[in-house]
MARVOBA-205070 format. One record per atom (N, C-alpha, C, O, CB): residue in one letter; atom name; x, y, z. Coordinates in steps of 0.1 Angstrom, whole numbers, padded with zeros to 4 digits, m for minus. Each point is the difference from the previous one (the first is absolute). Glycine has a CB too. Example, Ala and Ser with C-alpha at 12.3 -4.5 7.8 and 13.67 -1.06 7.14 Angstrom:
ROTOR  type  atom   east  north     up
ROTOR     a     N   0132  m0057   0078
ROTOR     a    CA  m0009   0012   0000
ROTOR     a     C   0009   0012   0000
ROTOR     a     O   0010   0000   0007
ROTOR     a    CB  m0029  m0012   0005
ROTOR     s     N   0015   0023  m0019
ROTOR     s    CA   0009   0011   0000
ROTOR     s     C  m0008   0011   0008
ROTOR     s     O   0005   0011   0001
ROTOR     s    CB   0007  m0017  m0023
***
This chain:
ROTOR  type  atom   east  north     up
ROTOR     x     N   0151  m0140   0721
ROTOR     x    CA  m0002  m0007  m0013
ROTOR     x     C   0008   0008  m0010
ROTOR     x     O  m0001   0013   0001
ROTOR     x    CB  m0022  m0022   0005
ROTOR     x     N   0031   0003  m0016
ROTOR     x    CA   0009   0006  m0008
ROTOR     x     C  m0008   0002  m0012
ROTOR     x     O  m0005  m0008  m0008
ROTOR     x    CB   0026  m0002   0018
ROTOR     x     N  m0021   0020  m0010
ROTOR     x    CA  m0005   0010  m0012
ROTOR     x     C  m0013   0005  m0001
ROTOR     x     O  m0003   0006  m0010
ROTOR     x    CB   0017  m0016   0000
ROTOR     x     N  m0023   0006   0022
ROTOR     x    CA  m0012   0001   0004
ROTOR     x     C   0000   0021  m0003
ROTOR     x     O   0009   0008   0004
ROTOR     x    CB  m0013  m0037   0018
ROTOR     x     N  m0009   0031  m0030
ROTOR     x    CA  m0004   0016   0003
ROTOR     x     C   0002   0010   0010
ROTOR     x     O   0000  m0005   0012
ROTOR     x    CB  m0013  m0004  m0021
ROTOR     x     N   0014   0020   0009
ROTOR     x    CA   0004   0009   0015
ROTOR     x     C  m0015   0011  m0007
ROTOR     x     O  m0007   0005   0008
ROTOR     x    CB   0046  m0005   0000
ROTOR     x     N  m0040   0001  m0018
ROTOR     x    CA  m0007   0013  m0001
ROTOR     x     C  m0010   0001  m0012
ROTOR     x     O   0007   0000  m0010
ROTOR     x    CB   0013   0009   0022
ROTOR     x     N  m0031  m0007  m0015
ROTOR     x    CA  m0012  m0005  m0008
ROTOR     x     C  m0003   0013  m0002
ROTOR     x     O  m0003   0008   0010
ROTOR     x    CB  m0005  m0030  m0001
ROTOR     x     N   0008   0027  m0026
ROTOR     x    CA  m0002   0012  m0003
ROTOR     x     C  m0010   0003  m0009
ROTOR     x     O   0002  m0005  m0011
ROTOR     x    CB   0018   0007   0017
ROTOR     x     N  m0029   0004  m0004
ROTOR     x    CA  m0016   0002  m0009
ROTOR     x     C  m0005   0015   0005
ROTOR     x     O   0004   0007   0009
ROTOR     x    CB  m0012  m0035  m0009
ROTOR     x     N  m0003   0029  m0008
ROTOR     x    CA  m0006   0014   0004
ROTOR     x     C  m0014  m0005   0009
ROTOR     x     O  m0004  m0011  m0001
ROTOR     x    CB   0013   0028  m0022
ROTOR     x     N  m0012  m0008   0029
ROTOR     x    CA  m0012   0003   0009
ROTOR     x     C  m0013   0010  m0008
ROTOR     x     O   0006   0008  m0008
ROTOR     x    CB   0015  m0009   0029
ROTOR     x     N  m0031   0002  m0022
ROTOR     x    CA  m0009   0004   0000
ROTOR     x     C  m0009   0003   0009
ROTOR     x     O  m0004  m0011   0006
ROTOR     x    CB   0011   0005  m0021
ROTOR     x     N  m0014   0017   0019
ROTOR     x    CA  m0008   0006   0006
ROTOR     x     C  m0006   0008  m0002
ROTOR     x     O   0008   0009  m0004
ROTOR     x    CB   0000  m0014   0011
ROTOR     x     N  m0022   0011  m0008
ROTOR     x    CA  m0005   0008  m0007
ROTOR     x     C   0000   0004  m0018
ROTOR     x     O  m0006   0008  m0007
ROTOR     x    CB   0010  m0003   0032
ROTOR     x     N   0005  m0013  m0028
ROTOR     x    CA  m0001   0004  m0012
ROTOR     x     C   0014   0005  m0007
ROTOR     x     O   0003   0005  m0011
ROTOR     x    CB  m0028   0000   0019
ROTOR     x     N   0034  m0009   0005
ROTOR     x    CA   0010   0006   0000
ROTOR     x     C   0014  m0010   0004
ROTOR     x     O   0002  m0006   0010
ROTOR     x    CB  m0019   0026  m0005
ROTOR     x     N   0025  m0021  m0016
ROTOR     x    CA   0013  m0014   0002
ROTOR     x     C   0011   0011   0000
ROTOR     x     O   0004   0009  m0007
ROTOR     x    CB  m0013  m0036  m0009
ROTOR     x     N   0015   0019   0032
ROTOR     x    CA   0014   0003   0000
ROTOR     x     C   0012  m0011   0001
ROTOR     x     O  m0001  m0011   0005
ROTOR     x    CB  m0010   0032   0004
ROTOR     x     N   0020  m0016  m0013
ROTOR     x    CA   0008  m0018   0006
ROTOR     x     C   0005   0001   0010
ROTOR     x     O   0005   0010   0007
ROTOR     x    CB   0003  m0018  m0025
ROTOR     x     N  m0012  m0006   0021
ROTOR     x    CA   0002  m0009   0014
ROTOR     x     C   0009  m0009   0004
ROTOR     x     O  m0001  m0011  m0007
ROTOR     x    CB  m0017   0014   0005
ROTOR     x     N   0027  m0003   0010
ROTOR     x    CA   0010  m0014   0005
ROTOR     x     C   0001   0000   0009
ROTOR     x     O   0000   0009   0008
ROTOR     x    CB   0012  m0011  m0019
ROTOR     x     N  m0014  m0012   0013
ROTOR     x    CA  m0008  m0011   0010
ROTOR     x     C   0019  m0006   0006
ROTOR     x     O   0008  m0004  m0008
ROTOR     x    CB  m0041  m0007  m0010
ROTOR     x     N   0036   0011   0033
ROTOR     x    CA   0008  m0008   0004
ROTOR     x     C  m0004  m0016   0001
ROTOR     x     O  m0011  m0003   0003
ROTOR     x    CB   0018   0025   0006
ROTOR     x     N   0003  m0031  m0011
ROTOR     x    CA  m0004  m0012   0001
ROTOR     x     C   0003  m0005   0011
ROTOR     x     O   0006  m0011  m0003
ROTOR     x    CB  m0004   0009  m0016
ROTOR     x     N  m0003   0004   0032
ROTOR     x    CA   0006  m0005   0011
ROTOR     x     C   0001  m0019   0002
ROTOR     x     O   0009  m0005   0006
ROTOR     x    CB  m0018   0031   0004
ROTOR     x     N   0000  m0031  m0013
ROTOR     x    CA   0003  m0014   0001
ROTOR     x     C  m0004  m0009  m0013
ROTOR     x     O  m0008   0004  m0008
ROTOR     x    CB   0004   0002   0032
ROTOR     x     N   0008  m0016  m0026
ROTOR     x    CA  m0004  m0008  m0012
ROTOR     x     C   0008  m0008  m0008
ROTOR     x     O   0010   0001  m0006
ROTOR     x    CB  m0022   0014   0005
ROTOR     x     N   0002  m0028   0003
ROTOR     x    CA   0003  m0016   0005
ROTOR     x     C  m0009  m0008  m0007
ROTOR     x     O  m0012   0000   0001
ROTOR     x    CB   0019   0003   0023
ROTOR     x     N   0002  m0013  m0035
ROTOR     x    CA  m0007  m0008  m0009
ROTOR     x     C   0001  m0012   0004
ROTOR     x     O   0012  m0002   0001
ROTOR     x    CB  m0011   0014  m0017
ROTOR     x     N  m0008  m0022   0019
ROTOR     x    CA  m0003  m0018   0004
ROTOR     x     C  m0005  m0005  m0017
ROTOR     x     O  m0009   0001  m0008
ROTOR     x    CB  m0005   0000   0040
ROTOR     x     N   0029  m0007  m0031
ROTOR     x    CA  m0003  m0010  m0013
ROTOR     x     C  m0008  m0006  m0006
ROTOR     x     O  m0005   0000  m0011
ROTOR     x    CB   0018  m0002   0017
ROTOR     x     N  m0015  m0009   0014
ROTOR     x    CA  m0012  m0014   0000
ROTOR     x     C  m0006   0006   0009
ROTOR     x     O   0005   0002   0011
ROTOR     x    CB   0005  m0025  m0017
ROTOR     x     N  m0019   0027   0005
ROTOR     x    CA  m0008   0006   0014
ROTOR     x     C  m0010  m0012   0002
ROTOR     x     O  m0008  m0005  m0008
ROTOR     x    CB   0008   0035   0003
ROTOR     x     N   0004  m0034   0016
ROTOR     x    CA  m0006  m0013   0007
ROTOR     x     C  m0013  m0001  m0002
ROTOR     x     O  m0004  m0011  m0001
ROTOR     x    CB   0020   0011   0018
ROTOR     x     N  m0026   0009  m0018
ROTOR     x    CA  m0013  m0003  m0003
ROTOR     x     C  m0005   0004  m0013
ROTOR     x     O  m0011  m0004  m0002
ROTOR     x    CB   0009   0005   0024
ROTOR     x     N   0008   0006  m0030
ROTOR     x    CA  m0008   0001  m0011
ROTOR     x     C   0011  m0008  m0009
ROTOR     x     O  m0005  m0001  m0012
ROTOR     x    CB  m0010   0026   0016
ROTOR     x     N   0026  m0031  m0005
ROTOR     x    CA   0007  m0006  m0004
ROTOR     x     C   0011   0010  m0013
ROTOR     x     O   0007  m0005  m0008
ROTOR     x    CB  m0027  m0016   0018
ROTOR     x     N   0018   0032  m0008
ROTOR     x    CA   0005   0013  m0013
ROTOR     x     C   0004   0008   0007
ROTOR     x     O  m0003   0002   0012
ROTOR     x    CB  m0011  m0003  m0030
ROTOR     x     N   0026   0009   0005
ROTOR     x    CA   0007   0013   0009
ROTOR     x     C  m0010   0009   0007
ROTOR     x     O  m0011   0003  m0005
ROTOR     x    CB   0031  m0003  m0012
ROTOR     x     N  m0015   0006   0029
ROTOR     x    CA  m0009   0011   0007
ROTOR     x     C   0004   0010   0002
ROTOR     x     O   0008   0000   0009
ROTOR     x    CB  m0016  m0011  m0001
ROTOR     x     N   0005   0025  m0013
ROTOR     x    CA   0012   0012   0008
ROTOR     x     C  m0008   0008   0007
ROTOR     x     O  m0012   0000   0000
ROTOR     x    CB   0028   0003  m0017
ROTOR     x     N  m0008   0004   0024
ROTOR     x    CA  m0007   0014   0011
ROTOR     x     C   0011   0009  m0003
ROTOR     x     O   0011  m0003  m0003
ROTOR     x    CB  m0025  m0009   0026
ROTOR     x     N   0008   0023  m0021
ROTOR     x    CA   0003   0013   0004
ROTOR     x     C  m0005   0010   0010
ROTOR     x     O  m0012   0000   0004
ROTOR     x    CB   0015  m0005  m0024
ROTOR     x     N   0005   0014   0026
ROTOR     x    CA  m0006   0009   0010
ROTOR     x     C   0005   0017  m0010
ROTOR     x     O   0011   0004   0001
ROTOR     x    CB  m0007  m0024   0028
ROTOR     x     N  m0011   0027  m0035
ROTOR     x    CA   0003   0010  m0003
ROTOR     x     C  m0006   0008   0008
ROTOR     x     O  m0010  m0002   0006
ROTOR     x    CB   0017  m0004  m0024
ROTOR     x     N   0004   0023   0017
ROTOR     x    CA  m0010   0012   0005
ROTOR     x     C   0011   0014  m0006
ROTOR     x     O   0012   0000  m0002
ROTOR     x    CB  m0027  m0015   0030
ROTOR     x     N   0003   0025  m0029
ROTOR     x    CA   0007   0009  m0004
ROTOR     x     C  m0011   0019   0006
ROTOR     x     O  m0011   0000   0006
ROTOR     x    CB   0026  m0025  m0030
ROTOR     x     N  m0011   0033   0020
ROTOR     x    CA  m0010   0008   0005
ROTOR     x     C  m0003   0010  m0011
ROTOR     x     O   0003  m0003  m0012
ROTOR     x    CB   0003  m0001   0036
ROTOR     x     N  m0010   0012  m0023
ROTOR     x    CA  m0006   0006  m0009
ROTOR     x     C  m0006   0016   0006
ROTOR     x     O  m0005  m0002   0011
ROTOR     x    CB   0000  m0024  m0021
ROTOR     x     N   0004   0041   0006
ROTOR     x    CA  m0008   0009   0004
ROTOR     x     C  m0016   0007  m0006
ROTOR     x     O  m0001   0005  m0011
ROTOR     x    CB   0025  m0004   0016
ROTOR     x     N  m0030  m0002  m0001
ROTOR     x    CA  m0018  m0003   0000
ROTOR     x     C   0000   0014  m0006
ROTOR     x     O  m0010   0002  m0007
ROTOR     x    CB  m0001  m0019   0030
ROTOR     x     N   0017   0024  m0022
ROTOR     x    CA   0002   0014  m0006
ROTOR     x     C   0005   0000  m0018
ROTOR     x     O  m0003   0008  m0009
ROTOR     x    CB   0012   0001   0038
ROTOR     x     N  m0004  m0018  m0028
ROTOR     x    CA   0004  m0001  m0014
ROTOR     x     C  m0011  m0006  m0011
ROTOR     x     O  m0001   0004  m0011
ROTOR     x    CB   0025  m0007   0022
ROTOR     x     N  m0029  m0005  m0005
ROTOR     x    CA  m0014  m0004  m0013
ROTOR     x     C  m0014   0010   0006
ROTOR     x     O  m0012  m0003  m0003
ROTOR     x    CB   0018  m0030   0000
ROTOR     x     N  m0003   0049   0012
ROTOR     x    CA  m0008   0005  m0004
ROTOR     x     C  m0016  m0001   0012
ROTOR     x     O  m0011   0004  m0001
ROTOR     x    CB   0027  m0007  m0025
ROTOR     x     N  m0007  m0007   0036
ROTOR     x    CA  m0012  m0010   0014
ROTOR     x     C   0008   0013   0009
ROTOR     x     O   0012   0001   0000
ROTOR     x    CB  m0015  m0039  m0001
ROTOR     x     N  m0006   0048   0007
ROTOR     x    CA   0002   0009   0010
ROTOR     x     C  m0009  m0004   0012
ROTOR     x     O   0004   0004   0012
ROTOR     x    CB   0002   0013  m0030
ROTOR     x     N  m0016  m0023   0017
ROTOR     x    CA  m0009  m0004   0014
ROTOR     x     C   0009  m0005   0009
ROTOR     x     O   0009  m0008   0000
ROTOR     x    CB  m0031   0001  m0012
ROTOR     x     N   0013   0020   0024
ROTOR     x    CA   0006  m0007   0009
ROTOR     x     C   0014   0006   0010
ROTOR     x     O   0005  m0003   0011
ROTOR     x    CB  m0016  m0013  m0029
ROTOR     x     N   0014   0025   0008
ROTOR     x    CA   0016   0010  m0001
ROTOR     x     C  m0003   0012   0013
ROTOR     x     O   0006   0002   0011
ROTOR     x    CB  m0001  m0004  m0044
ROTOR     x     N  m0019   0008   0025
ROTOR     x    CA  m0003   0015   0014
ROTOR     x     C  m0003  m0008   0016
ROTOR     x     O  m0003   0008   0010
ROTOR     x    CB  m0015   0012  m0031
ROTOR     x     N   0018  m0033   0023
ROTOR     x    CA  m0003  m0008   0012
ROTOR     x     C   0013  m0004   0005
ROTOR     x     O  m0001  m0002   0012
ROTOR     x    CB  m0020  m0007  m0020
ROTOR     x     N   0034   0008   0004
ROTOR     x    CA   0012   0002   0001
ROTOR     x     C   0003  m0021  m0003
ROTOR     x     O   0008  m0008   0006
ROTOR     x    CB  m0007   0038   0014
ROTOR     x     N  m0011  m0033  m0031
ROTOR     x    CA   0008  m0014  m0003
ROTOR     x     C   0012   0000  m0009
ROTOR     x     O   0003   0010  m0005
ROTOR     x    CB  m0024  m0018   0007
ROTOR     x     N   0027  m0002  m0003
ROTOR     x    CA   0014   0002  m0007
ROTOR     x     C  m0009  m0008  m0012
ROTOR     x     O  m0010  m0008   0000
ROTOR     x    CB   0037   0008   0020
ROTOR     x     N  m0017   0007  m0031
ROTOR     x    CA   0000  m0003  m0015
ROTOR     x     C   0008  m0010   0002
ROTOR     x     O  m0008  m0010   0000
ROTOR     x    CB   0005   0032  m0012
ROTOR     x     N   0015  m0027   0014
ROTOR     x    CA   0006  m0013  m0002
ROTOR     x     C  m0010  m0011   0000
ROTOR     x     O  m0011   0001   0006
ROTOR     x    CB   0032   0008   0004
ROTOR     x     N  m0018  m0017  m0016
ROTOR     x    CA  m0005  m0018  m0002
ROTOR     x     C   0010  m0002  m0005
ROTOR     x     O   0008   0006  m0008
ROTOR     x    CB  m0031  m0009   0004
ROTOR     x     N   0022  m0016   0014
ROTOR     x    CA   0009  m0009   0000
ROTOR     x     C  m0009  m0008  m0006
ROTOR     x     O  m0011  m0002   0006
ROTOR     x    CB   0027   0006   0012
ROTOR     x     N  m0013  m0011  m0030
ROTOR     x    CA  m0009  m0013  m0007
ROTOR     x     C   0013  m0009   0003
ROTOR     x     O   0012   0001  m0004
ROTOR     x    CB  m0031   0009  m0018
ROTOR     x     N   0012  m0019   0029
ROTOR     x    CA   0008  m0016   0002
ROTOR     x     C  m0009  m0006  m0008
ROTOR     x     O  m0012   0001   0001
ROTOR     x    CB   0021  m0003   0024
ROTOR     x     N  m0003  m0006  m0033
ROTOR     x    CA  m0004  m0014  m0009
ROTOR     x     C   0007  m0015   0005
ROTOR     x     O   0011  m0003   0000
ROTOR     x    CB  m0012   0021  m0022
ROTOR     x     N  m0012  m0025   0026
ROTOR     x    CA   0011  m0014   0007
ROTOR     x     C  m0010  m0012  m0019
ROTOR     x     O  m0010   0003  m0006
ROTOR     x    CB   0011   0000   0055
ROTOR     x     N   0004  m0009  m0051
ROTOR     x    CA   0001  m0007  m0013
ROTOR     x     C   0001  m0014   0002
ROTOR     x     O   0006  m0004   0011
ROTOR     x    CB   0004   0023  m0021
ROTOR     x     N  m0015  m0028   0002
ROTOR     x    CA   0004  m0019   0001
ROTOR     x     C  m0004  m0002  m0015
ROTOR     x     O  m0010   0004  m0006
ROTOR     x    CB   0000  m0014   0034
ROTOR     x     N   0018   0004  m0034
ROTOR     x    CA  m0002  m0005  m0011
ROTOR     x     C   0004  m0013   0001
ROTOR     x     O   0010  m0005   0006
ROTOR     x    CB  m0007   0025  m0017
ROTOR     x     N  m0015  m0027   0001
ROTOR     x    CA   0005  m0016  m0001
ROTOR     x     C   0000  m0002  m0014
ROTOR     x     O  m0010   0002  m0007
ROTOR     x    CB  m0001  m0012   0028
ROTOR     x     N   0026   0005  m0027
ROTOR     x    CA  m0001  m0002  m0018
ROTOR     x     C  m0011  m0008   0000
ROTOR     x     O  m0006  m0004   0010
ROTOR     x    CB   0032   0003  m0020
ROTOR     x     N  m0031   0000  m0004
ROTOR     x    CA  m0009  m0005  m0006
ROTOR     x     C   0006  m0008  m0012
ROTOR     x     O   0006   0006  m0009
ROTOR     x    CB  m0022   0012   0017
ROTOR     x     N   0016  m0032  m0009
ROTOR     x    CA   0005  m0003  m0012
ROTOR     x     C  m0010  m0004  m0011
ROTOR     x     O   0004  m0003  m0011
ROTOR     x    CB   0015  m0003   0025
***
């Protein structure tokens, strides 16, 4: 899709604590007439990751878990007129 989003940029919060965040847009596809609700429809698949160490989240660490997180966001929007 031509000119569709690649990358969705906002901050995160955790604990009390915002850092900024960007989200890859891997997929995302708007239906004009979407056969059943009769109105435009969009989707998205985002994901991006993040270190658990940085908002200050250590649990977990002396057990040998990894601090990385991957937040995937999957999305559907239907306009509203």
């Amino acid at each position: 899709m031509q000119g569709a989003p690649t990358t969705a940029s906002g901050e995160l919060t955790l604990h009390g604590v915002s850092r900024p965040l960007v989200l890859r847009i891997d997929s995302f596809k708007c239906m004009p007439d979407h056969p059943i609700v009769k109105r435009e429809v969009c989707g998205a698949d985002a994901f991006g990751t993040f270190n658990r160490a940085d908002f200050g989240v250590n649990a977990g660490l002396q057990f040998g878990f990894r601090q990385e997180v991957t937040l995937r966001i999957q999305v559907e929007a239907i306009r509203q007129d």
